[in-house]
C-alpha positions as protocol buffer text, in pm:
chain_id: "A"
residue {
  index: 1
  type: UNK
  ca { x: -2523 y: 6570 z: -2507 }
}
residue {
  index: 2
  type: UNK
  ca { x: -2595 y: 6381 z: -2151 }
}
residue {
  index: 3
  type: UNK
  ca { x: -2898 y: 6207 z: -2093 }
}
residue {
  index: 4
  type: UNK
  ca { x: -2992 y: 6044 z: -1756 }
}
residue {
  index: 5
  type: UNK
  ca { x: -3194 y: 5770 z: -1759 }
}
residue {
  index: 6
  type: UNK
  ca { x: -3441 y: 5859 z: -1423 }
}
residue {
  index: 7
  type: UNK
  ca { x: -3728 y: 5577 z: -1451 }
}
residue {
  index: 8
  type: UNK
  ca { x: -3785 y: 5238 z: -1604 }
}
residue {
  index: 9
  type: UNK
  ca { x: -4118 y: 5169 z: -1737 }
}
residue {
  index: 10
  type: UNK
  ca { x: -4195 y: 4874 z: -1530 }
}
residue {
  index: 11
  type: UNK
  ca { x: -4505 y: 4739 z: -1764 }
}
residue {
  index: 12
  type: UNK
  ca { x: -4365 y: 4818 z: -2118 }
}
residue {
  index: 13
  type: UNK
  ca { x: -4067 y: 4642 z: -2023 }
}
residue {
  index: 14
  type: UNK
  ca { x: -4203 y: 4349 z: -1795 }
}
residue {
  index: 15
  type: UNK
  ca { x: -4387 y: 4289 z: -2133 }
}
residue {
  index: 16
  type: UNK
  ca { x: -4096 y: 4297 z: -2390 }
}
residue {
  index: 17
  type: UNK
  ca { x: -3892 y: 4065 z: -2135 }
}
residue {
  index: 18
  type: UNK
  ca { x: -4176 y: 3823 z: -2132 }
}
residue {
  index: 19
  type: UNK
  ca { x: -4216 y: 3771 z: -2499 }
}
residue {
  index: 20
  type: UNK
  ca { x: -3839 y: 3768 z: -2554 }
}
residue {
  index: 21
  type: UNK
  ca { x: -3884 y: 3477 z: -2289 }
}
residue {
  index: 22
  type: UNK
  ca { x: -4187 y: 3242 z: -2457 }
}
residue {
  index: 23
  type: UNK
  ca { x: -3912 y: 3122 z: -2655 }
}
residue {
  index: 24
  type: UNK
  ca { x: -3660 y: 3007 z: -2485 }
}
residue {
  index: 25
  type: UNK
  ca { x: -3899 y: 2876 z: -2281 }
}
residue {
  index: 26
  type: UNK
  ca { x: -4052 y: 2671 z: -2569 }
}
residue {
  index: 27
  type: UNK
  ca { x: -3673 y: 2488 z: -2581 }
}
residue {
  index: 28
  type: UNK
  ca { x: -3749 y: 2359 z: -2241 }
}
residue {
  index: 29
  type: UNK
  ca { x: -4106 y: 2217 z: -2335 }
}
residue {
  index: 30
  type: UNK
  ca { x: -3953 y: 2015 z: -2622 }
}
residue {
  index: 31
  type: UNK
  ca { x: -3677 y: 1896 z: -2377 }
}
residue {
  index: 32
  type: UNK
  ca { x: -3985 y: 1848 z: -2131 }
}
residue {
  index: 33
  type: UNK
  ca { x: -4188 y: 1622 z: -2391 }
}
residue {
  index: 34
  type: UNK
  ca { x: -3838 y: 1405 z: -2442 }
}
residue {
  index: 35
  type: UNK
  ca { x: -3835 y: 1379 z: -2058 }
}
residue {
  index: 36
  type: UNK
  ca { x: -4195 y: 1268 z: -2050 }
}
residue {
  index: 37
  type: UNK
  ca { x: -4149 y: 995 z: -2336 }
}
residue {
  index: 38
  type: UNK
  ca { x: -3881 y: 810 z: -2138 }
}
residue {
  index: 39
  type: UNK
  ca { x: -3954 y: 519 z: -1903 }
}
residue {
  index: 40
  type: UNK
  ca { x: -3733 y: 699 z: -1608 }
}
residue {
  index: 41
  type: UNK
  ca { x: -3971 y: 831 z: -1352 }
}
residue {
  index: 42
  type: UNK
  ca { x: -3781 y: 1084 z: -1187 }
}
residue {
  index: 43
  type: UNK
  ca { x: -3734 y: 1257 z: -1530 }
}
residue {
  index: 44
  type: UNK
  ca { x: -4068 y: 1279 z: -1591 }
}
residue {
  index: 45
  type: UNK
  ca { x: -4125 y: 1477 z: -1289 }
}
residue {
  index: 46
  type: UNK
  ca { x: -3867 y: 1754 z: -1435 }
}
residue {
  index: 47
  type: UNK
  ca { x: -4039 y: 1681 z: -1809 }
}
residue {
  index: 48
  type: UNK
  ca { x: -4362 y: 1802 z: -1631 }
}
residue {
  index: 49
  type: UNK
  ca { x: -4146 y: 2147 z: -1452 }
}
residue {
  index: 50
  type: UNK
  ca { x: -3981 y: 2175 z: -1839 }
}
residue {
  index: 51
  type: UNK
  ca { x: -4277 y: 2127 z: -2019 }
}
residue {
  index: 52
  type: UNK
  ca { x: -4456 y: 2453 z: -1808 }
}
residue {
  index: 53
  type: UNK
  ca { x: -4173 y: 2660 z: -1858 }
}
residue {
  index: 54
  type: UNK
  ca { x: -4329 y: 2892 z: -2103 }
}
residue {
  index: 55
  type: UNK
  ca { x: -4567 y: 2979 z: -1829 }
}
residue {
  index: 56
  type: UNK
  ca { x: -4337 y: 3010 z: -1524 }
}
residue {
  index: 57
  type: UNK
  ca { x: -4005 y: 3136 z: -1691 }
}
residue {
  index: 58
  type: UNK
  ca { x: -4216 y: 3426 z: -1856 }
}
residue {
  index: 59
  type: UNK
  ca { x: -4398 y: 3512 z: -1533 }
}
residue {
  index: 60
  type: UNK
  ca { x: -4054 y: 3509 z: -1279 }
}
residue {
  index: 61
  type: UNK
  ca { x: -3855 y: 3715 z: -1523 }
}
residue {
  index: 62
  type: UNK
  ca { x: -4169 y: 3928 z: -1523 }
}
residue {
  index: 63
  type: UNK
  ca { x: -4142 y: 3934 z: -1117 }
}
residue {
  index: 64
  type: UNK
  ca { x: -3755 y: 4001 z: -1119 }
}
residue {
  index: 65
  type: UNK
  ca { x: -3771 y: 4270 z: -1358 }
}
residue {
  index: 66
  type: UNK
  ca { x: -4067 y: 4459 z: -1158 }
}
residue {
  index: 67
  type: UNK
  ca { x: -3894 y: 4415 z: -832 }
}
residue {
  index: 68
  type: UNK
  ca { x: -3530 y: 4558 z: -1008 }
}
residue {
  index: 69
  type: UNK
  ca { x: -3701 y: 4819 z: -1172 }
}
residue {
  index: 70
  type: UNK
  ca { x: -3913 y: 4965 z: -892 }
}
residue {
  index: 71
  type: UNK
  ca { x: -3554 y: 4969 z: -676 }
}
residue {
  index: 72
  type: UNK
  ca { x: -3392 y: 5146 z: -976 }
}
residue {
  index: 73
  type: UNK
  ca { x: -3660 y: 5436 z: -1000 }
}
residue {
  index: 74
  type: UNK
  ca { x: -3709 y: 5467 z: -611 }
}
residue {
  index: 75
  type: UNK
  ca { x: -3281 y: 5490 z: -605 }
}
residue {
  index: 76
  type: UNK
  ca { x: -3289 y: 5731 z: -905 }
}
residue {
  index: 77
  type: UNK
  ca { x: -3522 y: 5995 z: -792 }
}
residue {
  index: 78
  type: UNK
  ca { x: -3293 y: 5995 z: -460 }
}
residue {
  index: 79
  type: UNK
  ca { x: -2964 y: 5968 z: -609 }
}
residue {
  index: 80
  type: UNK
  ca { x: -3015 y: 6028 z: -1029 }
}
residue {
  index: 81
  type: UNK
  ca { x: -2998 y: 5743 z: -1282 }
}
residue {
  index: 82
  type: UNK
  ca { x: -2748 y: 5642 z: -1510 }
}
residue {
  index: 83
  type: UNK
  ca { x: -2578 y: 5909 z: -1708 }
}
residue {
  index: 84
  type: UNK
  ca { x: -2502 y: 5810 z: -2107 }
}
residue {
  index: 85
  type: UNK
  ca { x: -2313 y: 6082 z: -2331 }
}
residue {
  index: 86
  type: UNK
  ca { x: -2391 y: 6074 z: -2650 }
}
residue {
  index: 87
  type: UNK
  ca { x: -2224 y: 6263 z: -2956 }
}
residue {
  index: 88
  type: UNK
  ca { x: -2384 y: 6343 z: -3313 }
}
residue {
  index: 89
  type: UNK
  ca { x: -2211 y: 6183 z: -3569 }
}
residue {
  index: 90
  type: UNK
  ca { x: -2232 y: 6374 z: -3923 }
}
């Protein structure tokens, strides 16, 4: 059985991708708060870029994933989308 994969939901997706994100994001704000606690002033500048990384990595995965997907569907109704065969195992 083929299937072809034609569009990408760009909002269910955008949405998954940005809670997969919070996390790893949350390892930066700990690094961040380390950053901030140390007398070196040019690392507290990055603690305060780590420490918002929640926020910003979330949202720019978000962006990257919109702008991907909306060039995969606009190329897929020209050209079709990926193909996947798949076989039923009994």
């Amino acid at each position: 059985m083929r299937t072809r994969i034609t569009r990408i939901s760009l909002y269910q997706n955008a949405k998954m991708l940005m809670i997969l994100y919070v996390p790893i994001g949350f390892v930066y704000a700990i690094i961040g708060l380390v950053f901030l606690t140390m007398d070196i002033e040019y690392l507290k500048a990055t603690g305060y870029v780590f420490l918002f990384a929640p926020v910003w990595l979330s949202l720019s995965v978000a962006g990257v994933h919109y702008a991907v997907a909306i060039i995969y569907n606009y190329l897929a109704s020209k050209f079709g989308g990926f193909e996947f065969e798949f076989t039923e195992v009994k």
